[in-house]
N, C-alpha and C positions, 0 to 999 in steps of 0.2 A: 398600361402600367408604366410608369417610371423608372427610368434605371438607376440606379446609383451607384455608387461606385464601392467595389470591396473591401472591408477593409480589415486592416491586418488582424485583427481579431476573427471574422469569416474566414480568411485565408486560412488560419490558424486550422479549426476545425475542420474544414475541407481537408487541409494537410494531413493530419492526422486522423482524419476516416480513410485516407488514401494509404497511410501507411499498416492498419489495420486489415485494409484486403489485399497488402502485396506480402504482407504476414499470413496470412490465411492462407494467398495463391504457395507459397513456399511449402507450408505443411502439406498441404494437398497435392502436391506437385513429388514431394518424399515417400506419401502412404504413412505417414508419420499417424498415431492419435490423432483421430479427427474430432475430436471435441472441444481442442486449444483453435482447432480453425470455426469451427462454427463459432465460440465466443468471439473471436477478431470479427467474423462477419457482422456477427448484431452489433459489436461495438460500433464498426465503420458505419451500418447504418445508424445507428444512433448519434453517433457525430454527423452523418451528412442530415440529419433530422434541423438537429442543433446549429450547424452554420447556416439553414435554411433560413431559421428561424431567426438566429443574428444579424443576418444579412436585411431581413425585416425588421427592426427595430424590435423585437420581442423578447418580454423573459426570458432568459435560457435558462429551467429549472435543474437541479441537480436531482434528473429522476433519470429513472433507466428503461420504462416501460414503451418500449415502442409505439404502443396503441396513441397511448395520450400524448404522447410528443407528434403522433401524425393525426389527431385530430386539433391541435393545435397548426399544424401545416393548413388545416384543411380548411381553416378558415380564413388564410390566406388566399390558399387556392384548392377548389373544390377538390382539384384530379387528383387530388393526393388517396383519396377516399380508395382508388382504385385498387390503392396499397396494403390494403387492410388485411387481406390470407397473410399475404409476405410476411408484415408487421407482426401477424400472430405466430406464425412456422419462427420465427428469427427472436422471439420474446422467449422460448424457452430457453434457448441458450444463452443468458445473461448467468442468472442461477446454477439451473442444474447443471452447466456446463464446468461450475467454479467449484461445488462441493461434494466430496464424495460421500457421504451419507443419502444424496440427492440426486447422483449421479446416472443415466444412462446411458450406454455405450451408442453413441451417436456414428452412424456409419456417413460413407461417403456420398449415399443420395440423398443424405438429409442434410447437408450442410450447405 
């Protein structure tokens, strides 16, 4: 495979998946509500999905579902398939993590 080179749109996302789990490391580092850390974690994976994918010349959809943004990876590259539990454990927290009608109290080994 060819390398190419980053660019500031990739860097973007990476940056901001990156600021995403040093948000999450902060709240879990408190004992603070762990349910604002679990959404930072899906978010970050879900941007580092998305600078994957930018970095590849691909659509970047405005969706949030981890599955389908890593089966989209996956056919770039197979190994991502590996990813799939993760994908699925880290997809709840988009939603129920944002509304309280929806809500479960997410503890520290789930995040």
């Amino acid at each position: 495979m060819i390398k190419q080179a980053v660019t500031k749109y990739v860097a973007d996302w990476f940056a901001r998946a990156d600021e995403d789990l040093d948000i999450a490391e902060l709240i879990l580092k408190e004992e603070r509500p762990y349910n604002p850390a679990c959404f930072h974690e899906q978010q970050a994976a879900e941007k580092y999905l998305k600078g994957f994918l930018a970095y590849h010349a691909q659509n970047v959809r405005k969706i949030h579902d981890l599955k389908a943004l890593l089966e989209e990876c996956h056919k770039i590259d197979p190994s991502f398939r590996e990813l799939e539990e993760e994908a699925t454990v880290l997809n709840r927290f988009y939603i129920t993590s944002r509304y309280p009608d929806d809500t479960p109290e997410f503890g520290l080994g789930e995040c």
